[in-house]
N, C-alpha and C positions, 0 to 999 in steps of 0.2 A: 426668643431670648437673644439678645445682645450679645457677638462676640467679639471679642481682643484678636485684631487682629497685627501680624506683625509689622511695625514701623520703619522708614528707614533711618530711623534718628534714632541711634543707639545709647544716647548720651544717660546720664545719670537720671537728669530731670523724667523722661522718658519712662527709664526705669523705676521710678518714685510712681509716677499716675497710674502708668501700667497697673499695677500694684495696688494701688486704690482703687481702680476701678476692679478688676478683679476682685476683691472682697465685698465690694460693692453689690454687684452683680450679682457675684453667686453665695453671696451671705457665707464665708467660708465660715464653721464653726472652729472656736477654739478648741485645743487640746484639753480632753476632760479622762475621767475614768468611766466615765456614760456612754452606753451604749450606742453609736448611732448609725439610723437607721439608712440603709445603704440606699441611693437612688436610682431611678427608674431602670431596671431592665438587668440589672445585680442580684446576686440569691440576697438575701438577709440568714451572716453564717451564723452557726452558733455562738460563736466566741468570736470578740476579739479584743486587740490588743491595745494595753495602755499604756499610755504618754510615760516616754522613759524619763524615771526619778521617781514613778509611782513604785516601783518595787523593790524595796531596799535587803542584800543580802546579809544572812549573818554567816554565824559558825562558821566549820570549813570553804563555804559558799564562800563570804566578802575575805577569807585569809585568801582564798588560789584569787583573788581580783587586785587584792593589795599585792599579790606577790607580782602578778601581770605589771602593776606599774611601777613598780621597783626593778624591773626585770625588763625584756627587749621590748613590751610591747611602750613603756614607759621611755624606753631610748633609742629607737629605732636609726631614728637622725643622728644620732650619733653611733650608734654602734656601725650603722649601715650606709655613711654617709655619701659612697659614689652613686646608689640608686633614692634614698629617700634626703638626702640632703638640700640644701637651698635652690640647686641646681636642674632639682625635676622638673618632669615638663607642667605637673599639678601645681608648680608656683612659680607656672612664668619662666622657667631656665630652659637650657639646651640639653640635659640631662635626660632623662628614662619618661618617657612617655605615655606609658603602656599600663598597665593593671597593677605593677606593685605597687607604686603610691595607694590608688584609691585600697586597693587590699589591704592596706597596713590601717588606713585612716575608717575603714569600714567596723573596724575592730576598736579601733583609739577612744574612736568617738562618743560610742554608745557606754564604753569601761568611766569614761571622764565626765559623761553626766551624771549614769548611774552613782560615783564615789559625790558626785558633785566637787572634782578636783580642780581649782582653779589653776594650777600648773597645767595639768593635762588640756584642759580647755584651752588655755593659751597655745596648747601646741598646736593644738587640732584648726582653731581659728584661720588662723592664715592661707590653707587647705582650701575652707569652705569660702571666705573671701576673693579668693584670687578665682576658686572656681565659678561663683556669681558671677564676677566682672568680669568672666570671660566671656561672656555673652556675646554671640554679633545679631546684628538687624535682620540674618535670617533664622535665627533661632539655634543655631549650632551652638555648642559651648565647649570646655577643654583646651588641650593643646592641638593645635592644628599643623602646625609645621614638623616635616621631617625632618631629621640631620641625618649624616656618612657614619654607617656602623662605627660603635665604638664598644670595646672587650665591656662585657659584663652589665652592660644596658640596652634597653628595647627601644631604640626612638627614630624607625623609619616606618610603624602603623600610624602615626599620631590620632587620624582621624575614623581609624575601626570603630564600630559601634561597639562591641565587647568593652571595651574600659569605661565607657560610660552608662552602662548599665550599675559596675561594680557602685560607679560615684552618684547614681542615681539614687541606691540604698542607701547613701552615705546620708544624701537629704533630705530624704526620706526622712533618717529619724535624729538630722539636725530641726528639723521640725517640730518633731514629736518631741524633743527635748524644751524648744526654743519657741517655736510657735511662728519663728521668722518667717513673715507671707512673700517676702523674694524668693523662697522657693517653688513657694505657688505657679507664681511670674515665669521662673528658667524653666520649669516643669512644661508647665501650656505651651510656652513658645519652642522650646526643645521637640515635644511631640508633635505639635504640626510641621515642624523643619521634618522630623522621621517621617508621617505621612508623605510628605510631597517627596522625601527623597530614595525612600525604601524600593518603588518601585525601579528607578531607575538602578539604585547603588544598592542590593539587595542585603540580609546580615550575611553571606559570604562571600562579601564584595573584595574585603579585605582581609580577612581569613577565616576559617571556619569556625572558629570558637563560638561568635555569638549566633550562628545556627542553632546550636547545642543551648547555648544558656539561657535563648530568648526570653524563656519563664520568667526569668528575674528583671526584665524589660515592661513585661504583661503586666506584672503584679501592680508593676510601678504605676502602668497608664492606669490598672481599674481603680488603684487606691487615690489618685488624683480624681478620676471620674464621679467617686464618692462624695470629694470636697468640692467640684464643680458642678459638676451635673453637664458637662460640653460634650455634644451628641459624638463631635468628632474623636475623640479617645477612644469610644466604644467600635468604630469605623480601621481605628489604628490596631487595634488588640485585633479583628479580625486578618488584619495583612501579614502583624507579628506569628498570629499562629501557623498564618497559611504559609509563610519563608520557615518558620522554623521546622527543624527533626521531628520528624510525625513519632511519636513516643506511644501514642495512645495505639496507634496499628501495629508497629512494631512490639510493644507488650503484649498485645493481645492476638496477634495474627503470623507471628516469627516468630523463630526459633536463636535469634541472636544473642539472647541471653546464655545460650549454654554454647555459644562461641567463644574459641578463646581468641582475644584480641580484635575483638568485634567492635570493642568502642572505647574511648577513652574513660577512665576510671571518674575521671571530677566528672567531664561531660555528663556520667552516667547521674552522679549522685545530684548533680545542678538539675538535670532534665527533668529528673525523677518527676517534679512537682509539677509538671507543663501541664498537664493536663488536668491536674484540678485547681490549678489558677484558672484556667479557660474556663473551668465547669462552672464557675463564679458567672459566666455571663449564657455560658449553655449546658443549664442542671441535666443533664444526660447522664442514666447509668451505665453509659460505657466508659465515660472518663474516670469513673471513680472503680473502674473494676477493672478498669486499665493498669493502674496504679497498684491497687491491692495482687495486680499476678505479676508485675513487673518483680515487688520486691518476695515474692513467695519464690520464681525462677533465680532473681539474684541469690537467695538464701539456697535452693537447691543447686546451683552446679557453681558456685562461686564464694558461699556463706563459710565463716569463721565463727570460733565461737567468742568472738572479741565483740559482733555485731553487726560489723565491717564485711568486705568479699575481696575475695585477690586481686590486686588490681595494683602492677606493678612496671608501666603507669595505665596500659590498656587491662582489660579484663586477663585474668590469667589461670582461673581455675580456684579449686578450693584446696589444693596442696596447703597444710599451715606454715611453710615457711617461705612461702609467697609473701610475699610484699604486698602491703596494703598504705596507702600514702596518706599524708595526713593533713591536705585540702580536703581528703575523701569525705574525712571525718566531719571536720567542720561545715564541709557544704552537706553531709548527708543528713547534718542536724538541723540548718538551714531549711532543707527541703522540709525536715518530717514536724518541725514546728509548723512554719507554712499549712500543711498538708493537716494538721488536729485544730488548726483554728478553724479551719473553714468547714471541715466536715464533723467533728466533735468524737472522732473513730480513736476508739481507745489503743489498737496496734501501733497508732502512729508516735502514742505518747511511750508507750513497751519499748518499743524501737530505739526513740529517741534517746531515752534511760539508759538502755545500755551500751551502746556508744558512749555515752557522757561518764557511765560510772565503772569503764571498761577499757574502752580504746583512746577516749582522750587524757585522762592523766598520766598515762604513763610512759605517752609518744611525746612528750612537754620535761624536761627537766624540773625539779624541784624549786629551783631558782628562777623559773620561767626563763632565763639567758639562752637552752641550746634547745634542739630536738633534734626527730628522728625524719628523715625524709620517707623510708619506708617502715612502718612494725611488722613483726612475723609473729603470727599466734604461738607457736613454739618457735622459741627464740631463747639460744643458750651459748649465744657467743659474738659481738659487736667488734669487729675489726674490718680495717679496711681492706678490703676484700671484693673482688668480682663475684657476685649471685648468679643464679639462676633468673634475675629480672628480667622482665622486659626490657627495661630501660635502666642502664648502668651509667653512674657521672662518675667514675675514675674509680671505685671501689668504694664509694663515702655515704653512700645511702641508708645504712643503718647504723650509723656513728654519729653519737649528738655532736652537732654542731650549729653554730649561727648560721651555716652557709652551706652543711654539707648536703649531700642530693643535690637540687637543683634550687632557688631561690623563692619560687613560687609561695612555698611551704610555710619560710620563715616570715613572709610578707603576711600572708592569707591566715597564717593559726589564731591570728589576735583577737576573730569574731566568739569562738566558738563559746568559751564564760559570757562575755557579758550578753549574748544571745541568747545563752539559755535562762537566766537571770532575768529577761525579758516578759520569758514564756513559764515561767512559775504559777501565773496569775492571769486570768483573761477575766474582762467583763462580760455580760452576756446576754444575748437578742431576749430575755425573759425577765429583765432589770434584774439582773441578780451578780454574784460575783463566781469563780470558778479557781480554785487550785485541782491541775489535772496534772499536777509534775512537781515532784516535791522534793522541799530543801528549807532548810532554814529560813527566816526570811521574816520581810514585814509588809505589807503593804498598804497602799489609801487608794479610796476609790468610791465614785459613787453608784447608788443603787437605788432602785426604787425612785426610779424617776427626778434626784439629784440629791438624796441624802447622802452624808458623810461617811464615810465608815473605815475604820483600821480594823487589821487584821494583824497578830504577831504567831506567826509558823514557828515550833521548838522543835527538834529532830535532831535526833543525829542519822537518819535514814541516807545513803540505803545498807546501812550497818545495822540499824535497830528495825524496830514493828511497829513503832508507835509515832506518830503525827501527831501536834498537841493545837490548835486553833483556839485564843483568845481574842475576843470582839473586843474594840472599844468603839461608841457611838456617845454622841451627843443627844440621843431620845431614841427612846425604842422604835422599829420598824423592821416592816417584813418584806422579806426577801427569798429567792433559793438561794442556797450556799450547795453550787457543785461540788463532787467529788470522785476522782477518779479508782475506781479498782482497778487494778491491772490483773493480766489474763490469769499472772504463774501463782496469781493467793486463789485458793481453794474456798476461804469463807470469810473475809473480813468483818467487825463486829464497827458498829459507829455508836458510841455513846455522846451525849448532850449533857452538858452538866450532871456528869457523873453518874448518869443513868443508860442504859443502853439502850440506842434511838431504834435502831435495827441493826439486821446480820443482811447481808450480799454477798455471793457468789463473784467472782472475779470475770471482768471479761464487760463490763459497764461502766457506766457513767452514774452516780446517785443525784439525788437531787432533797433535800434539806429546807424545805418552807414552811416557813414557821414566823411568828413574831420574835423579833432576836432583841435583847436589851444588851449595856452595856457589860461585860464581865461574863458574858456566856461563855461556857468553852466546848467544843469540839472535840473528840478525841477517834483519830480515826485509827484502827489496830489491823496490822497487815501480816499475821500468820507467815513466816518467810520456811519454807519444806524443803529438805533437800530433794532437789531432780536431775536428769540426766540427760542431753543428748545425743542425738548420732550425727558425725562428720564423716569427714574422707578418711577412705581403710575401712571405717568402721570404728574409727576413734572417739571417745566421748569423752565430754564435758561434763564437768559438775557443777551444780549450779541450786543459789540461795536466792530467790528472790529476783532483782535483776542481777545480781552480780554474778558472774563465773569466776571460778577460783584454779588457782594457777600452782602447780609444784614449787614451793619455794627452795630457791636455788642462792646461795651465796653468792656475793658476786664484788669483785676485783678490780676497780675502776683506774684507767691510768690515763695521763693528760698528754696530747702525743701533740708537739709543735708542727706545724705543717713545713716543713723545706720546700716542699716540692712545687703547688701550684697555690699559695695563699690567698693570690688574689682570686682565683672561682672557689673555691670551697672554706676560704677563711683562715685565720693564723694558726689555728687551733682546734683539735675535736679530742670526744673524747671515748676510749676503747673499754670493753667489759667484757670480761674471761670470766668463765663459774669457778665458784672455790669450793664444789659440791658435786655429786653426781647426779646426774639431770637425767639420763635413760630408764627410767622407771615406766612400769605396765602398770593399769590396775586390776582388781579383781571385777570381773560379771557378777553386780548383786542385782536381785532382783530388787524391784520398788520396793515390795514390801519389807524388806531388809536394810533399806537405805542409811535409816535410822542407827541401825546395830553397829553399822559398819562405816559411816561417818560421822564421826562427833564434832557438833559446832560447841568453839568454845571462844568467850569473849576475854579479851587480853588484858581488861582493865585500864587500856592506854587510852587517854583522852585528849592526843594535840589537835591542835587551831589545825592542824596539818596531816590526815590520815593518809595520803597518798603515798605510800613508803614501807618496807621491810618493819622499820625501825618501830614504827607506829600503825599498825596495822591493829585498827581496833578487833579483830575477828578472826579466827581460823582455822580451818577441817583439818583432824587430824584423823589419819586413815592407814591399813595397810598395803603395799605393792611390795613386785619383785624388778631388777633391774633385769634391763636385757642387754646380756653383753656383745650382743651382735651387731643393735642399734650404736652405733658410732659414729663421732664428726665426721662431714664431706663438705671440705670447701669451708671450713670454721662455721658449720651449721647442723642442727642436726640431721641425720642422715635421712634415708629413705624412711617411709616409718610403718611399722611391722603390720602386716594387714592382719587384724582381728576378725577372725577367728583361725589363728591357721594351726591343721592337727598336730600335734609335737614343737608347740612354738618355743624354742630355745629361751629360759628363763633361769635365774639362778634359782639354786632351793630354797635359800629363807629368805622368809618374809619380811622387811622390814616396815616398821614403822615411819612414814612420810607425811609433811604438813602442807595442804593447801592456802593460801592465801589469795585474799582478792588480788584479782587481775592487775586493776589499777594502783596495786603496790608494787608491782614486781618491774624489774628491770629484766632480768631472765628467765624465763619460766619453761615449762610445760603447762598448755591448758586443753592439750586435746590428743589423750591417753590411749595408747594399744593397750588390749587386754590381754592379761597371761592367766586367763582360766578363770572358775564359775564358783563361786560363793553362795 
C-alpha cells in the first residue's frame, strides 16, 4: 500500500491533494451509526461510538447542556478573556499556550454539534481552523513559539506534547461531527512527525504530564489506524506505550495506590484507561485486570462515597473532607466511558453513573457560571479558608468561583455533559444498537447491516425505576437491542410491548433479538433497594440505586467581592454557611430492617432541573442523634467519630433527618458515624 509521505511544500494546494489522496487510498469511511469493523491487528470491541448529532438529549439531560451554553462554557472568551481570548496561542496570538484553550474547546465543541448550535459552532470554528493551518511540512502543528512569563498564562511549553493530545480529541470528534477529511491529513502527518521525534524528544521532554496522559495520544493513533489501515500508527502506539507511566505493573504489582501522594489526582483518573486502550492492539488478560484492581485499591484506601477518591490535588487518603477535584471527575468519566466501549464490562458503566449522578452536578453551580475547585464528601461549610489540602491556592478552593482553585478546572469541566451524552448509546460489533447508560434521550442509528432506526428514551432515571424505549423504523427488521443491568438492582424485569420479555439479575449486559417493527416499546424496570456502605471510621452511606443520599442541610449563600487578588482567583466567589445542624450519627440497622427505618418518598417535584434542595425529585427520611462533640475545625467538619466507639457521646433524642440526593446538595453529610444499633 501506498504511503503519504510528508512534503516540503506546505502550501494549501498540498494540503488539498494530500487529502485526496488519503481517501483515496485508504477508502476512508464516512461517519455512520454502523458498525465498523476495525483493521487488521485491532480487537473488534463490543461497542462503539456514533457520529456526534446521532444522540439527541432530552429532560433534565438537554436542560444541564442548555444551561452549559448559556453559562461559562457558552462564554468562556469572554468571561476568561486573558487566557481564552483572541490572543491564545490556539489562534495564532502571544497569549496561553498550553492545555486551557484546547480544555475549554474539548468541551465546546462536542456541546455545539450535539445542540447543533450555530452560535456555538461559530465559536468553536476558528479553534479548529487556525489549528489545521497550523501545520508545518514536518508534520508538527499548534503553537510553537515561546514567550517571557506573563501573571496568569502558560506560554513558555508551547511545543509539549500534552496540549496536543487534549486538541487531538478535539478532532477527533470535529470529525465525527463534520466528516472534515483535513483531519485525516494533520492526524497522519502529526503522528509520523511523533514517530520520528518521540525517540529523540521523549513525552517528558518538556514536562511530565504527557507521561501520564499518553492514553489519550494511543487512542488517537488506534482510532486513525481504523480509518487508515497505515502499518506505521500501529509501530507509534507501541513507542507511546513503551514512554509512558507503566499503569498496568504499577496496578497490579505496587502498592502506590494506598500511598498518599503517590500521584497526581487527574494523572490518575487520565492514566486509568492506558491499559485497555493498549489492550485494543494486545488482547491480554492482564491489561484488563490491571485496570479492574487499580480502581478496586483506588476505592479501598482513597474511595468516597461521591465515586470519586481524595485527591487534593495528589492522592490523599479516604478522610471525607479531602478534596477531590473536579478535572478528576470529568477525566474519570472520560476514562470509564473509554474503558465500557471496548470491553462491554458493566462496572465501568456503575462507575461512570455515579460520578455523573453524584459528584458532578453539584461541584457545577446551577447556572453553570462558577464551581468548586475541590468537593468534600462531607462538606458543611464553603469559606475562604486554608484546608488540610495538599495543594492550597490562597484559601479559594472550595468556594465557587469562575477562577477559584486553580484555572485548570474552570477550562477542563466543559467535557464532562456533553461526553456523557455521547456514551448513552453505542452501536454494536453484532449489527445491533446498545443503551448501557441511561437518560432521557433520542437517538438514530443504523443496524442490521444499514437499516434506519430511532430510538426515543422516557426517564426521569436515576430518580425513577423505569426506562421506557419506542422504536421508530421505516420496515421492520431484526436486530439485538442491548441492555445494561447494573450490579446495585437485585432482579430487573424487561417487558416488550407490554408483556414481560424476561427477568435478570444485575451485574450483566441483556441482549433483546427479535424482529422489531415500527412502535414497539421496551420497558426496562430497575427495582432501586435501599443499601449501605462502609468508609473511613467506619462511616456509611446510604444508597438508592446509583445515587447516595446526603443529610440535608440549609444553606446560606453570600457573594464576597474579591479585594484582594482578582486577577488569580477572579472578581468574585461565592461562600456557604449551614443554616442547620449538620453533626448527626445514624443508627446500625441491619439490611433486613433497612426498609423500616428509611422511607423513600417522592416530592412530586417535576423541574427541567432536578439538581437542587429546591427541586429534589426524592428523599429518605430517617432517624439520628447529633453528636455534640463532632464540631467545626478550620470551617469544616471536624474529625469524625470512629464507629463503633463504646459510650460514644450522643444527645438522647432522636430526631427525625432527611436525606437527599447527593447531587442536590450544596452542604451535606454523606458519610455518617453511627451512635448505636437498631
Amino acid at each position: 500500500m501506498k504511503k503519504i509521505k510528508p512534503t516540503n511544500n506546505s502550501g494549501k494546494l498540498t494540503v488539498l491533494i494530500s487529502a485526496l489522496l488519503l481517501s483515496v487510498f485508504f477508502q476512508i469511511p464516512k461517519a455512520s451509526g454502523q458498525y465498523i469493523q476495525p483493521k487488521s491487528g485491532l480487537t473488534a470491541n463490543p461497542y462503539q461510538e456514533l457520529r456526534i448529532g446521532a444522540i439527541k438529549p432530552k429532560g433534565w439531560l438537554l436542560e444541564m447542556l442548555v444551561r452549559q451554553k448559556n453559562g461559562s462554557t457558552g462564554s468562556m472568551d469572554k468571561q476568561y478573556p486573558l487566557v481564552m481570548g483572541s490572543r491564545n496561542g490556539w489562534l495564532g496570538g502571544d497569549g496561553d499556550q498550553w492545555e486551557r484553550g484546547p480544555y475549554w474547546i474539548d468541551g465546546l465543541l462536542p456541546l455545539a454539534y450535539i445542540l447543533n448550535d450555530k452560535e456555538l459552532i461559530a465559536k468553536v470554528n476558528p479553534w479548529i481552523e487556525w489549528t489545521i493551518k497550523s501545520q508545518t511540512a514536518d508534520g508538527y502543528f499548534g503553537p510553537s513559539k515561546d514567550y517571557p512569563a506573563k501573571a496568569g498564562v502558560q506560554r513558555d511549553n508551547a511545543r509539549d506534547w500534552w496540549p496536543k493530545m487534549v486538541m487531538l480529541k478535539v478532532l477527533k470528534q470535529y470529525y465525527m461531527a463534520t466528516n472534515d477529511q483535513r483531519v485525516i491529513h494533520l492526524m497522519t502527518n502529526y503522528f509520523r512527525y511523533q514517530l520520528k521525534e518521540l525517540p529523540k524528544m521523549p513525552l517528558d521532554h518538556w514536562t511530565y504530564w504527557a507521561k501520564y496522559r499518553a492514553g489519550d495520544n494511543l487512542a488517537m493513533v488506534y482510532w486513525l489506524y481504523n480509518k487508515t489501515g497505515d502499518g506505521f500508527l500501529l509501530e507509534l502506539g507501541e513507542l507511546l506505550h513503551k514512554q509512558s507511566f507503566n499503569f498496568t505493573t504499577g496496578f497490579l504489582n505496587t502498592d502506590f495506590l494506598s500511598k498518599m501522594g503517590s500521584i497526581h489526582t487527574v494523572n490518575l483518573s487520565q492514566g486509568l484507561k492506558e491499559p485497555i486502550i493498549y489492550y485494543q492492539h494486545h488482547p491480554e488478560q492482564q491489561y484488563l485486570d490491571a485496570v479492574s484492581k487499580g480502581l478496586q485499591d483506588i476505592r479501598k484506601y482513597n474511595g468516597m462515597a461521591h465515586g470519586l477518591y481524595g485527591g487534593d490535588e495528589a492522592l490523599h487518603g479516604n478522610n471525607p473532607t479531602q478534596g477531590s477535584e473536579l478535572c478528576t471527575a470529568v477525566e474519570m468519566m472520560y476514562s470509564l466511558e473509554s474503558s465500557l466501549e471496548i470491553t462491554g464490562a458493566v462496572h465501568y458503566a456503575d462507575q461512570l453513573e455515579k460520578i455523573a449522578f453524584n459528584a458532578l452536578p453539584t461541584q457545577i453551580s446551577d447556572d453553570f457560571q462558577t464551581h468548586q475547585y475541590f468537593q468534600q464528601a462531607n462538606q458543611v461549610m464553603l469559606t475562604r479558608k486554608m484546608h488540610n489540602f495538599g495543594d492550597n491556592h490562597d484559601g479559594t478552593d472550595i468556594c465557587y468561583g469562575l477562577l477559584t482553585g486553580y484555572p485548570c478546572c474552570a477550562s477542563n469541566m466543559h467535557q464532562g455533559w456533553p461526553k456523557f451524552v455521547q456514551n448513552l448509546w453505542y452501536t454494536t460489533a453484532d449489527q445491533g444498537i446498545a443503551a448501557l447508560v441511561y437518560s432521557a434521550s433520542e437517538v438514530t442509528a443504523k443496524v442490521a447491516g444499514g437499516t434506519e432506526v430511532k430510538f426515543k428514551e422516557e426517564t426521569n432515571y436515576p430518580f425513577d425505576e423505569t426506562v421506557k424505549f419506542t422504536l421508530n423504523t421505516k420496515k421492520s427488521v431484526s436486530f439485538p437491542f442491548h441492555l445494561r443491568i447494573p450490579a446495585w438492582c437485585k432482579m430487573a424485569t424487561v417487558k416488550v410491548n407490554g408483556r414481560i420479555h424476561q427477568q435478570a439479575v444485575g451485574d450483566q449486559i441483556i441482549k433483546i433479538n427479535r424482529k422489531w417493527a415500527s412502535g414497539d416499546v421496551v420497558e426496562l424496570i430497575l427495582p432501586m433497594h435501599i443499601f449501605k456502605n462502609q468508609w473511613y471510621e467506619n462511616s456509611i452511606s446510604v444508597e438508592r440505586g446509583p445515587i447516595t443520599y446526603a443529610l440535608k442541610i440549609s444553606e446560606k449563600s453570600s457573594k464576597v467581592l474579591n479585594t484582594v487578588d482578582p486577577q488569580v482567583y477572579g472578581e468574585s466567589y461565592t461562600e456557604v454557611r449551614p443554616g442547620s445542624p449538620w453533626n448527626y450519627g445514624l443508627f446500625d440497622v441491619s439490611d433486613s430492617k433497612l426498609n423500616d427505618n428509611f422511607k423513600v418518598e417522592f416530592t412530586g417535584k417535576n423541574s427541567s432541573y432536578p439538581w437542587n434542595l429546591d427541586h429534589a425529585p426524592v428523599q429518605i427520611k430517617t432517624t439520628g442523634k447529633r453528636i455534640p462533640s463532632w464540631k467545626l475545625y478550620n470551617d469544616m467538619a471536624g474529625p469524625l467519630p470512629y464507629s463503633h466507639i463504646y459510650g460514644l457521646e450522643a444527645a438522647n433524642d432522636e430526631e427525625e433527618i432527611v436525606l437527599v440526593p447527593y447531587g442536590c446538595t450544596t452542604l451535606r453529610i454523606s458519610q455518617f458515624p453511627l451512635v448505636g444499633r437498631k
